[in-house]
LUMSE-48377 format. One line per field, with one value per residue (C-alpha): residue in one letter; z, x, y. Coordinates in Angstrom, 3 decimals. Each point is the difference from the previous one (the first is absolute). Layout:
# residues N
type a_...
z Z_...
x X_...
y Y_...
This chain:
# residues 200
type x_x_x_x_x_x_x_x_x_x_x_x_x_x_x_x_x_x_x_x_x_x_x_x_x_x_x_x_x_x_x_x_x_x_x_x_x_x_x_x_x_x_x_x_x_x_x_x_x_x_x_x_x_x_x_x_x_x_x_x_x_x_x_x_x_x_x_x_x_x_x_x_x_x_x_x_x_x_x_x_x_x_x_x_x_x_x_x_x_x_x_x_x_x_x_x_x_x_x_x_x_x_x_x_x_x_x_x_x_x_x_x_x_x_x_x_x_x_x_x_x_x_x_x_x_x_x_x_x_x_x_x_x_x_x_x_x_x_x_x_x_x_x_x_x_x_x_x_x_x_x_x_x_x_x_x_x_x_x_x_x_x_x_x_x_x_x_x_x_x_x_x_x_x_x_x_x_x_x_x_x_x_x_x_x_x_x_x_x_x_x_x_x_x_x_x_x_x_x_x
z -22.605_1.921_3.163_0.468_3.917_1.224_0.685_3.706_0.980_1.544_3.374_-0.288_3.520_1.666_-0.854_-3.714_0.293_1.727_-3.043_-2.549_2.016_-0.405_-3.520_-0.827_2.213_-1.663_-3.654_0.869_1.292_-2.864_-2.387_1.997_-0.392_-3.678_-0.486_2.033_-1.931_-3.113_1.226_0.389_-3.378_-1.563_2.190_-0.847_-4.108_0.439_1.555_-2.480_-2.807_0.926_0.728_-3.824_-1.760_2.474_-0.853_-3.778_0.290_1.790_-3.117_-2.379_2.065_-0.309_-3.969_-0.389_2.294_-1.752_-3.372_0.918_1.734_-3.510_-2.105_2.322_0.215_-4.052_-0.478_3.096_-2.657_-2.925_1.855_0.707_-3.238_-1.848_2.430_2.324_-3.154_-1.458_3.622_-0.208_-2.838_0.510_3.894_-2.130_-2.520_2.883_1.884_-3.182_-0.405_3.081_0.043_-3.038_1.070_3.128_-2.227_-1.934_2.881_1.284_-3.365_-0.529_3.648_-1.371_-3.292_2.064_2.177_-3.575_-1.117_3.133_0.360_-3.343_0.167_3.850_-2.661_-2.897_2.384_1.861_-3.458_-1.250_3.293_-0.622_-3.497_0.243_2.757_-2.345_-2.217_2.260_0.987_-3.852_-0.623_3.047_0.060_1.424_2.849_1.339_-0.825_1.955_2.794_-0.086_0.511_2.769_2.003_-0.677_-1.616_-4.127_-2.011_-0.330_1.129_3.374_-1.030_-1.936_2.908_2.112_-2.694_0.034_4.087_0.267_-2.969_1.349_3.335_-0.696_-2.480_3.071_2.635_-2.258_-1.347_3.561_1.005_-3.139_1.721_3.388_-1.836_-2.011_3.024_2.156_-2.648_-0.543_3.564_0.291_-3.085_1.505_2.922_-1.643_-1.962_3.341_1.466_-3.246_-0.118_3.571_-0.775_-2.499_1.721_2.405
x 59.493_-2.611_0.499_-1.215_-1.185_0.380_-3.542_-0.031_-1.225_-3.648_-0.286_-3.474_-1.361_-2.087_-3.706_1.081_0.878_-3.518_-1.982_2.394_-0.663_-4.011_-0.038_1.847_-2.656_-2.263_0.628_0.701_-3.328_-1.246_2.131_-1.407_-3.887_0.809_1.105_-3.542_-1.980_1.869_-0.532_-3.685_-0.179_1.365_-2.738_-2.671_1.028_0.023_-3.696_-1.319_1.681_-1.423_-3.201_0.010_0.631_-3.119_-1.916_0.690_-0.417_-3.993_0.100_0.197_-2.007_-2.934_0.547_-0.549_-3.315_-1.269_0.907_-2.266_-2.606_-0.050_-0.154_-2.533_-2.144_0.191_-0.996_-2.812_-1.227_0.254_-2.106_-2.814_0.110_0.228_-0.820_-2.697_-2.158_0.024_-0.590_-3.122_-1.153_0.648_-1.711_-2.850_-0.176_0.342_-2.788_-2.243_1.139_-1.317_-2.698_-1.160_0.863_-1.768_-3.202_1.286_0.646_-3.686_-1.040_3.054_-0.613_-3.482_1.035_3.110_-2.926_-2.108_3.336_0.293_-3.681_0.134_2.994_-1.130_-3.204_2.413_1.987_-2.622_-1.831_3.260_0.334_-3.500_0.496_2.945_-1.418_-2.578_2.366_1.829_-3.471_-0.636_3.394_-0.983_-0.925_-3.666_1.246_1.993_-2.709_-2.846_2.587_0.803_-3.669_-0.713_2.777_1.729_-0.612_-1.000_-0.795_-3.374_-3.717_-1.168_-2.643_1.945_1.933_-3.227_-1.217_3.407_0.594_-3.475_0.004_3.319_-1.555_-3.250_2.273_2.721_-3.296_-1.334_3.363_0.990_-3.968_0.276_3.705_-1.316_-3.084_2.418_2.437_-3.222_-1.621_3.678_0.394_-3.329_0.607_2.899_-1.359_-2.753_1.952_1.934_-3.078_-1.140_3.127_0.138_-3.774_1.476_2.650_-2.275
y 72.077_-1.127_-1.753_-3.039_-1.204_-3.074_-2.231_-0.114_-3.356_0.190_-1.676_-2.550_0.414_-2.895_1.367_-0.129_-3.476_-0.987_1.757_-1.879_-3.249_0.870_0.479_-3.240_-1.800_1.990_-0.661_-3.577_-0.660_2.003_-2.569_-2.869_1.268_0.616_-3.223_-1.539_1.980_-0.967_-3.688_0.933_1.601_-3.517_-1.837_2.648_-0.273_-4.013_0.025_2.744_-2.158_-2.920_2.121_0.854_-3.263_-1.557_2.927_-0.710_-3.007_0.675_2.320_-2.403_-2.547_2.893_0.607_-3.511_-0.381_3.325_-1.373_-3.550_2.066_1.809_-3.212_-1.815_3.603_-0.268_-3.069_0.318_2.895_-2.425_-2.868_2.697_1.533_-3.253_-2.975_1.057_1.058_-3.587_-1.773_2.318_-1.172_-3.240_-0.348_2.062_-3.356_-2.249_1.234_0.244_-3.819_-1.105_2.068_-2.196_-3.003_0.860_0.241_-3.069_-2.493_-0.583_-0.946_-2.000_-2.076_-0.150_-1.931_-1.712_-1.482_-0.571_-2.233_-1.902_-1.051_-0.913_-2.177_-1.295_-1.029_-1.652_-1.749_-1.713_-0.438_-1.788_-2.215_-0.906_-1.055_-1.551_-2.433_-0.638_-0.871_-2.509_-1.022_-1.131_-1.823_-1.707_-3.887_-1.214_-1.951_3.312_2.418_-2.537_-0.409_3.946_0.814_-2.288_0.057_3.553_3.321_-0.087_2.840_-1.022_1.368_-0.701_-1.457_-2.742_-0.749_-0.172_-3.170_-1.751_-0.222_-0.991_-2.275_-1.679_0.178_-2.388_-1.969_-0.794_-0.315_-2.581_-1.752_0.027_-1.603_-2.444_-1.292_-0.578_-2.157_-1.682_-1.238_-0.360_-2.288_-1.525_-0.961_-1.457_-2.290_-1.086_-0.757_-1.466_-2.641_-0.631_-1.240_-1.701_-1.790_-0.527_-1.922_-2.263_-1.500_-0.757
C-alpha cells in the first residue's frame, strides 16, 4: 500500500500578496484599455463607414460627370464632324451673296435714283395737269379774277396783259367817275342858280 501524505498547508507570505495585488491592477487596467480601444475601434469603424458610403457616393457622383463629359464630348465630335462642315458652307454662300450684292447695289441705287427722278417728274407733271384741269372747268369771272389778283396757271406774259389791261380800264373807269360826279355837281349847281334866277 502506498502511503498517502497529508498536503501541508503553504503559508502565503506578504511579498506574494503585493505581486497578486499588481497583477489584478495590472490586468484591470489592461481590461479597461481594451475596452477604450474597443470604444475607439467602434468610433474608428463608424467614421471609416461613413467614410465609405461618402466616398461611394463621390463615386457615383464621378460616374455620372464622366458619363455627361462622354455624351457632351460625343456629341462635341458629332457637331464638328457634321455641323461645323455645313456652317462652312453656308458662311462660304453668305459671303459669295454679299459679295454680289455688293456689285449689285450701286447699280441698283443708280436705277432707285432713275425711279425717283422719274416719279419726282410724274408727280409734278400730274399736279401740273390736273391744275390745268381745274383751270378749264373753271368759270371766266374766277379765272379773270384768279389772274389779276392771285396765282393762275397761266404764262407770264398773259398775266402781264390782264393787270395792265385792268389797270388802264380801273385808271380810266375810276377818271370817267370823277368827270361824271364833277360834271353832276356842277349841273346841280347850275340849275340851283338857274332856278335861283327865276324866282327872282
Amino acid at each position: 500500500m502506498s502511503q498517502f501524505r497529508p498536503l501541508s498547508k503553504r503559508k502565503v507570505s506578504f511579498d506574494e500578496r503585493i505581486s497578486t495585488g499588481r497583477l489584478e491592477a495590472a490586468v484591470k487596467s489592461a481590461s479597461d484599455r481594451t475596452q477604450e480601444y474597443e470604444c475607439q475601434l467602434r468610433a474608428v469603424e463608424s467614421q471609416i463607414s461613413t467614410t465609405l458610403s461618402n466616398f461611394r457616393a463621390i463615386d457615383n457622383m464621378m460616374r455620372e460627370s464622366y458619363s455627361g463629359l462622354e455624351q457632351h464630348n460625343t456629341r462635341a465630335n458629332h457637331g464638328l464632324q457634321n455641323q461645323v462642315p455645313y456652317i462652312e458652307s453656308e458662311l462660304e454662300e453668305s459671303a459669295e451673296t454679299l459679295a454680289q450684292l455688293n456689285e449689285i447695289l450701286p447699280d441698283v441705287d443708280t436705277q432707285v435714283t432713275h425711279i425717283q427722278a422719274m416719279y419726282d417728274s410724274g408727280r409734278k407733271e400730274a399736279e401740273e395737269l390736273v391744275d390745268n384741269l381745274t383751270w378749264l372747268n373753271t368759270d371766266f369771272y374766277e379765272r379773270w379774277r384768279r389772274i389779276i389778283f392771285s396765282d393762275s396757271p397761266v404764262s407770264w406774259r398773259w398775266k402781264y396783259i390782264m393787270r395792265t389791261s385792268f389797270a388802264i380800264l380801273f385808271i380810266t373807269s375810276t377818271v370817267l367817275l370823277c368827270i361824271a360826279l364833277a360834271g353832276a355837281y356842277r349841273a346841280h349847281r347850275h340849275r340851283l342858280v338857274w332856278g335861283d334866277k327865276l324866282l327872282s
